[in-house]
N, C-alpha and C positions, 0 to 999 in steps of 0.2 A: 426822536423828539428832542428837541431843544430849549429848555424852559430856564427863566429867572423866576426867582420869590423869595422874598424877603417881610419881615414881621417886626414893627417896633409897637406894638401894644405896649409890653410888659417891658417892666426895668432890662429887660435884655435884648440886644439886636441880634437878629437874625439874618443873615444873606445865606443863597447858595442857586449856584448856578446847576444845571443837570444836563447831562448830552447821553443821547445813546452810543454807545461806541460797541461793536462788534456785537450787535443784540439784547449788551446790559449796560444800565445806566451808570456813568461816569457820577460821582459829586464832588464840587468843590465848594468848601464852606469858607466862614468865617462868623465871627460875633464881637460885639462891644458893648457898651453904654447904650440903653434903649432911652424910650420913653421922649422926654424933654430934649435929651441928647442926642438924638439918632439921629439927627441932620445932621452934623459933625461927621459924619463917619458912613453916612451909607452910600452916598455914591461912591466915595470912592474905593467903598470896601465891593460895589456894583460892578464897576470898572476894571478892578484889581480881578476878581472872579472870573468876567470874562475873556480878560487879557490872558490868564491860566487856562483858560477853555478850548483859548482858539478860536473863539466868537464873537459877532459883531451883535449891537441890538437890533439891526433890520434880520437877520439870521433868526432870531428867536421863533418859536411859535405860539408865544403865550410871558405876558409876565403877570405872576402872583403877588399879592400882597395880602398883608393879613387886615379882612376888611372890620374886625371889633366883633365885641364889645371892645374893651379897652383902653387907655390910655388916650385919653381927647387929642393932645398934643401925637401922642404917637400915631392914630388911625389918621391924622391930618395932614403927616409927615408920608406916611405910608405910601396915603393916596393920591397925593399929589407930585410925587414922585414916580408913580408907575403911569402916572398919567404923561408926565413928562418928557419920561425915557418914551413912552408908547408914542407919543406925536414925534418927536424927536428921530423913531429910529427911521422916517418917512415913510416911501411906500403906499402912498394914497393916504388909505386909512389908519394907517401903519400897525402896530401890533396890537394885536388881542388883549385885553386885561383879565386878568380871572382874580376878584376879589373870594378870597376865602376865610370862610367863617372862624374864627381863633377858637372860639370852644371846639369846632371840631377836629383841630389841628389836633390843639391838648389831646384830646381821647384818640386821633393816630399815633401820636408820641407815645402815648400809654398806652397803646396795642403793640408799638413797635417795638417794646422796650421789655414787657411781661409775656413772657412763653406763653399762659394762661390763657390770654385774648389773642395770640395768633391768629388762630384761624376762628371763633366764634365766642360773640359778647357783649356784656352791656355795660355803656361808659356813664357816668356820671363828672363832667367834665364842670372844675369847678374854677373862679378865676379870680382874685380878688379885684374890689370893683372898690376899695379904699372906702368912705367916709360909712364904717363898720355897716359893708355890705359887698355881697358877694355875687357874679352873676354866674350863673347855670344853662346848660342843655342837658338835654340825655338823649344817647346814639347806640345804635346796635351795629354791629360788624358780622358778619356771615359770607364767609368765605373771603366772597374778593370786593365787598362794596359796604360801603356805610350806610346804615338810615335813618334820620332824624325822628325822633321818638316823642320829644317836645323839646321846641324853640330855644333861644335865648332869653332867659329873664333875669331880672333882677329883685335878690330877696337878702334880709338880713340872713344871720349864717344859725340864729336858733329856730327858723321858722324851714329849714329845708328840712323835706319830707322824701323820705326814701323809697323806691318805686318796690311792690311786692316782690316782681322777679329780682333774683340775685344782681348786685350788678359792683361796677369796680367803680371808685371815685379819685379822680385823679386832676392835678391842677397845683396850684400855689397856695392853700388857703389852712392848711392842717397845723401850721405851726403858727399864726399871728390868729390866727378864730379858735384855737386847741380848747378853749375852755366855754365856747359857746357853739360849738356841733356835737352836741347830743348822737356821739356815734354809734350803734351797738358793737359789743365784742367782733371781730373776725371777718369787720368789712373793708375788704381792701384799700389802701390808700397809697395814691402812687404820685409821687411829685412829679410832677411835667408840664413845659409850658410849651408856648405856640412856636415850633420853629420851623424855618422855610426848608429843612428835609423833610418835615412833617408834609409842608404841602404840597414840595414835589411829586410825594409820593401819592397823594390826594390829586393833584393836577390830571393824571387821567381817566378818572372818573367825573369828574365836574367837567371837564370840558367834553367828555360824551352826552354829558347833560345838555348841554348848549347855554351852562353858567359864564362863558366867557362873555364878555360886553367889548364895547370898543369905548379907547381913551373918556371921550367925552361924559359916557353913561355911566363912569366906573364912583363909585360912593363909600364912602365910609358908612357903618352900622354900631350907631353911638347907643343903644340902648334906652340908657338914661339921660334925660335931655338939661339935669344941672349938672355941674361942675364941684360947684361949693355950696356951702351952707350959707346964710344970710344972716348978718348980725342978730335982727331978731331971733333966727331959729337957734341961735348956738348960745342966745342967753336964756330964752326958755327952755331950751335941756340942759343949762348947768344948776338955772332954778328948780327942774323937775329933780333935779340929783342930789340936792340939799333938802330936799322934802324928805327923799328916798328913808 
């Protein structure tokens, strides 16, 4: 299997290319400046990866990108780049896109990372989502495959509610919400964001899914459909705050 994926949601870029070599997967990575800035630097960090590879983009079987929540500018950057490269590398229809969900890359990072979830568990994958709110899934892992538990949403960070069974919470959100997640004692907390070895390693199970699309049909999943706040709203919450 021969895969690209790449992730600019979050303040961090993500690229990494994957080849099977001799039965086990080869990676080459790299990362930078996400977000706003991930145009600057991903293709040719795209490029630079595959040239180390030894591969072309018609050679691929799939490129991943990280399809959001996320960074408006980043899921835009993302996906219009894997669209690009995908028309680009020709071939008819040319390559496959496999948009992947960033929450649940977060909770492969954080299975990849804690012995604990190895082999079976439940993620609480958390993300910030900026204008003091934060968005959510929860996924279970059992053996060799993920399952979405409940979706992406979007919730301020004192209104998340912890699922009865055990589970691990893992994401970017522990040190800038520290004083507005009502945590109990002894629940895990594991920093991890969305990276494209995340979804390497996620690419062949969504693509037995038949989650792969082609160029044209491949989308961003914005969640939240503002961006900013609006003069009005931001002067009635600083009046709501001098009442306080």
């Amino acid at each position: 299997m021969k895969l690209l994926a790449f992730d600019t949601s979050t303040e961090i870029l993500s690229v990494a290319v994957g080849r099977t070599v001799d039965g086990a997967m080869r990676v080459w990575q790299h990362s930078g400046a996400g977000g706003a800035q991930a145009s600057t630097g991903l293709i040719a960090g795209v490029l630079d990866l595959l040239a180390q590879a030894g591969l072309t983009l018609g050679a691929l079987d799939a490129i991943c990108f990280g399809a959001g929540p996320g960074s408006f500018t980043g899921l835009r950057t993302a996906c219009s780049v894997a669209q690009g490269l995908a028309f680009g590398a020709g071939g008819g229809a040319g390559v496959p896109v496999l948009p992947v969900d960033t929450l649940l890359a977060v909770a492969e990072e954080a299975r990849f990372a804690t012995p604990d979830l190895a082999r079976d568990g439940q993620v609480l994958a958390l993300l910030d989502a900026r204008m003091d709110e934060m968005y959510a899934a929860h996924y279970a892992f059992a053996g060799t495959a993920w399952t979405e538990l409940q979706g992406s949403a979007l919730l301020r960070p004192q209104d998340l509610q912890l699922p009865v069974t055990p589970v691990a919470l893992a994401g970017n959100v522990f040190t800038v919400y520290a004083d507005r997640l009502a945590l109990p004692a002894g629940v895990p907390c594991i920093v991890a964001l969305p990276t494209a070895t995340a979804m390497l390693r996620l690419a062949p199970q969504l693509l037995a899914a038949g989650k792969a699309v082609s160029a044209a049909q491949a989308l961003p999943s914005y969640i939240r459909d503002k961006v900013a706040k609006t003069t009005a709203e931001r002067a009635a919450e600083k009046a709501a705050a001098q009442l306080a």
